[in-house]
C-alpha positions as CSV (number, residue, x, y, z in Angstrom):
1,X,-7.3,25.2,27.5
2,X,-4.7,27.0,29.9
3,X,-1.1,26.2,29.1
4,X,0.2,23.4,31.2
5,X,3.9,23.0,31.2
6,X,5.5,19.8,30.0
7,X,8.8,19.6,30.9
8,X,11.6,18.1,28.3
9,X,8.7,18.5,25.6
10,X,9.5,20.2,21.8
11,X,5.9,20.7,19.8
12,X,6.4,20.6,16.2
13,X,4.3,22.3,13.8
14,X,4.2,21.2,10.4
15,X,2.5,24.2,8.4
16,X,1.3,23.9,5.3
17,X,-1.1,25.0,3.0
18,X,-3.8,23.8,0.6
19,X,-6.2,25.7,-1.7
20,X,-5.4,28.8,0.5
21,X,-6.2,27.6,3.6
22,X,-3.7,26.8,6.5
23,X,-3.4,23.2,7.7
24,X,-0.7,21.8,9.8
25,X,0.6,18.4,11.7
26,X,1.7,18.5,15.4
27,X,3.9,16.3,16.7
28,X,5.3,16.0,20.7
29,X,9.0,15.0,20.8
30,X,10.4,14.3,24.6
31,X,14.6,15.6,24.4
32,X,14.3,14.1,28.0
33,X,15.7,17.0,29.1
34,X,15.1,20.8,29.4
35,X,15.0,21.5,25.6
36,X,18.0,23.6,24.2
37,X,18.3,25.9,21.0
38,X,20.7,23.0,19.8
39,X,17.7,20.2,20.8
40,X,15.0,22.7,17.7
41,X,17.7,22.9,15.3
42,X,18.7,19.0,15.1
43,X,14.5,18.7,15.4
44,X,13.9,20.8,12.4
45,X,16.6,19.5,10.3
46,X,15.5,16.0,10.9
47,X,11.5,17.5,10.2
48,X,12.5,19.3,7.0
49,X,14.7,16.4,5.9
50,X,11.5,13.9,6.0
51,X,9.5,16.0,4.6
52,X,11.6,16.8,1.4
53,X,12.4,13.2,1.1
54,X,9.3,11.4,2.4
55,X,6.0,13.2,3.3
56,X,5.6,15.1,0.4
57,X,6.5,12.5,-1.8
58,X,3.4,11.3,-1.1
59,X,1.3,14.6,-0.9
60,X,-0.6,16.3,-4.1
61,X,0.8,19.0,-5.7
62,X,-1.9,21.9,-4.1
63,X,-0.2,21.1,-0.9
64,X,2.6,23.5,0.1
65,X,4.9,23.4,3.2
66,X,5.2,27.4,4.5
67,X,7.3,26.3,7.5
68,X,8.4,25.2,10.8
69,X,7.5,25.9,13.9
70,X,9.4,24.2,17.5
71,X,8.4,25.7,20.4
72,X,9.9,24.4,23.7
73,X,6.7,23.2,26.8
74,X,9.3,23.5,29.5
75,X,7.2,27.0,30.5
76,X,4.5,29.4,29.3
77,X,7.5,31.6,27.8
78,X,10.5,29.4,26.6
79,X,12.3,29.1,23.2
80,X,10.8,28.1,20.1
81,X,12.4,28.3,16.4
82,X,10.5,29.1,13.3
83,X,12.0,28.4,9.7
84,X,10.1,29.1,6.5
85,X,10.2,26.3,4.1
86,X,8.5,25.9,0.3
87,X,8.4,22.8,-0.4
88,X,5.4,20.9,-2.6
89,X,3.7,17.8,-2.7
90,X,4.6,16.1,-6.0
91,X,2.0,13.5,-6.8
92,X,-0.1,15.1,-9.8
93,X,-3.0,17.1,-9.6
94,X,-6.9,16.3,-9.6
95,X,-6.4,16.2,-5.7
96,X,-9.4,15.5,-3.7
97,X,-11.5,18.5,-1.2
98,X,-9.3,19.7,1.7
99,X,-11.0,18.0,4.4
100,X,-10.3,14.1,2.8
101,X,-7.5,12.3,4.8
102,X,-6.1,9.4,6.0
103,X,-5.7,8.5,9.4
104,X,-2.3,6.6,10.7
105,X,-2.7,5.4,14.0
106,X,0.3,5.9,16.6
107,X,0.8,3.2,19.1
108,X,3.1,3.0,22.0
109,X,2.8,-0.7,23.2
110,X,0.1,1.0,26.2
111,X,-3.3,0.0,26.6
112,X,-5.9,2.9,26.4
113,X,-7.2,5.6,24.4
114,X,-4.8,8.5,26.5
115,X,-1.9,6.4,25.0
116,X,-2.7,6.8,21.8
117,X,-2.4,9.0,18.6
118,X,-3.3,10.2,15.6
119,X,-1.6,11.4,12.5
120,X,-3.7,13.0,9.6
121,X,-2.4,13.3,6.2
122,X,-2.1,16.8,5.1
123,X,-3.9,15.5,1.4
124,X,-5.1,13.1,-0.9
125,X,-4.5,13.0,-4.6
126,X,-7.2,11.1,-6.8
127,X,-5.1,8.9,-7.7
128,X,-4.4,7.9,-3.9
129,X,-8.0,6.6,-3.7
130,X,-8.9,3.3,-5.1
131,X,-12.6,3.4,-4.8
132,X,-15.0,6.0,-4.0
133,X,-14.3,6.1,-0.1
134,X,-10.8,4.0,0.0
135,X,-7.4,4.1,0.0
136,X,-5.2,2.0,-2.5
137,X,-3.1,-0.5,-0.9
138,X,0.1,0.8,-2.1
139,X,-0.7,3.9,-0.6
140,X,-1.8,2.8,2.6
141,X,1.5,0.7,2.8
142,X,3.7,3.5,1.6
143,X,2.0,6.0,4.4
144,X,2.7,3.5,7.3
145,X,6.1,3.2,6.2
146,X,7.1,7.3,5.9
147,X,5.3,7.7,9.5
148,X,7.2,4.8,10.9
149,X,10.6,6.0,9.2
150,X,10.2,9.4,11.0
151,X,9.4,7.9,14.7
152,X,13.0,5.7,13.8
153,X,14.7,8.7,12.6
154,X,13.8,10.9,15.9
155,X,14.6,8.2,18.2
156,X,18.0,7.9,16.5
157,X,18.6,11.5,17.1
158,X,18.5,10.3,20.9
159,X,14.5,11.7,21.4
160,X,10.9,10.7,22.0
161,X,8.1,11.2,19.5
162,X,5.2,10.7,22.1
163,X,2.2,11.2,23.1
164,X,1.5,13.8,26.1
165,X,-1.7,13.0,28.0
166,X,-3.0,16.1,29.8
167,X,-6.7,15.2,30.9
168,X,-8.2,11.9,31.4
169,X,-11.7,10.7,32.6
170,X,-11.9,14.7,31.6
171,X,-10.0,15.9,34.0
172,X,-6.6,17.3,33.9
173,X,-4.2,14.5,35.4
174,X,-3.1,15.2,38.9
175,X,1.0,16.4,38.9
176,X,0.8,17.2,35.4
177,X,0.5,15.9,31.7
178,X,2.0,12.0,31.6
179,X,4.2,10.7,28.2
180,X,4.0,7.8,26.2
181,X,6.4,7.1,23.9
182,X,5.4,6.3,19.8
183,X,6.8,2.7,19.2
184,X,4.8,1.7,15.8
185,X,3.0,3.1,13.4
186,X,-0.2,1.6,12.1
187,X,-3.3,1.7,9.6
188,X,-6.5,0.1,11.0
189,X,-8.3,0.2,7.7
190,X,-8.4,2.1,4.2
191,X,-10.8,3.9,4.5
192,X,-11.1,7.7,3.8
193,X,-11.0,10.0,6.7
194,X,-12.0,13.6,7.5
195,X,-10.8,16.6,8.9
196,X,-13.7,19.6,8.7
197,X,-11.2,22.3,10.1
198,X,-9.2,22.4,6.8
199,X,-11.9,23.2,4.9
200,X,-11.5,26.5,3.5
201,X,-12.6,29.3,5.6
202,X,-13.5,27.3,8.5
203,X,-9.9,26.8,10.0
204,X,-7.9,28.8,11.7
């Protein structure tokens, strides 16, 4: 898809990696307002700080965060801020195939699939899943809560974690991409979920 400007918009790229193969999260913080070099550096301080305290917390240990990257939507050719990071999941090892994850849904009090997210965990350690194909409660309840801690701890830094719309009825929305901003986060179910692009060799 040709890039569509989103004005006041920040994506963050969470990049990781896991038997060898590069995976990543992307988020969509509104500044509400041009974004600044100042805006990425209080964004990745507050991304690196959740992850080192939170996310990888609950990660397996085969999962490696290689860095950072913020890149500003105000145009085609605006800033953007990379930082390297090392930092490793630390529940121990079996862990399950790349492609298992959990889903955490991302609501924003808005009616519709458009205002809606999604949030895929990066891994699963055996001992995250109870049964063959689900979660254990603890787990699930542990995953809501780091998600939910990081939409809190962006909107205290004075920003948006949202969700940018840029088609709908698939077309591309008439006077640009339209924002709704993550209230909640939520878990619809335990079950196991899948993401076939982190399986090795078949993502980028």
């Amino acid at each position: 898809m040709p890039f569509t400007a989103a004005p006041n918009i920040v994506m963050c790229e969470l990049l990781a990696q896991k038997d060898g193969q590069l995976i990543e999260n992307r988020i969509m913080v509104n500044v509400l307002h041009a974004p600044t070099p100042a805006d990425l550096a209080a964004l990745q301080t507050r991304l690196q700080d959740w992850i080192n305290t939170s996310y990888r917390t609950l990660l397996p240990t085969d999962v490696t965060f290689t860095g950072l990257k913020l890149t500003s939507q105000q145009s085609i050719n605006d800033i953007q801020l990379q930082t390297a990071l090392a930092l490793a999941g630390t529940v121990a090892a079996p862990s399950a195939p790349n492609e298992t994850t959990y889903c955490v849904s991302l609501r924003t009090g808005v009616s519709g699939r458009s205002a809606r997210g999604r949030f895929y965990w990066l891994g699963l350690a055996v001992a995250n899943i109870a049964t063959q194909n689900r979660v254990g409660a603890l787990f699930r309840t542990n995953v809501t809560a780091s998600v939910q801690t990081l939409i809190s701890a962006i909107a205290s830094d004075g920003y948006q974690w949202s969700i940018v719309s840029y088609i709908s009825n698939g077309v591309p929305r008439p006077g640009g991409p339209v924002y709704f901003p993550v209230l909640t986060a939520t878990t619809t179910d335990d079950i196991v979920d899948s993401q076939r692009r982190r399986r090795p060799g078949i993502g980028s």
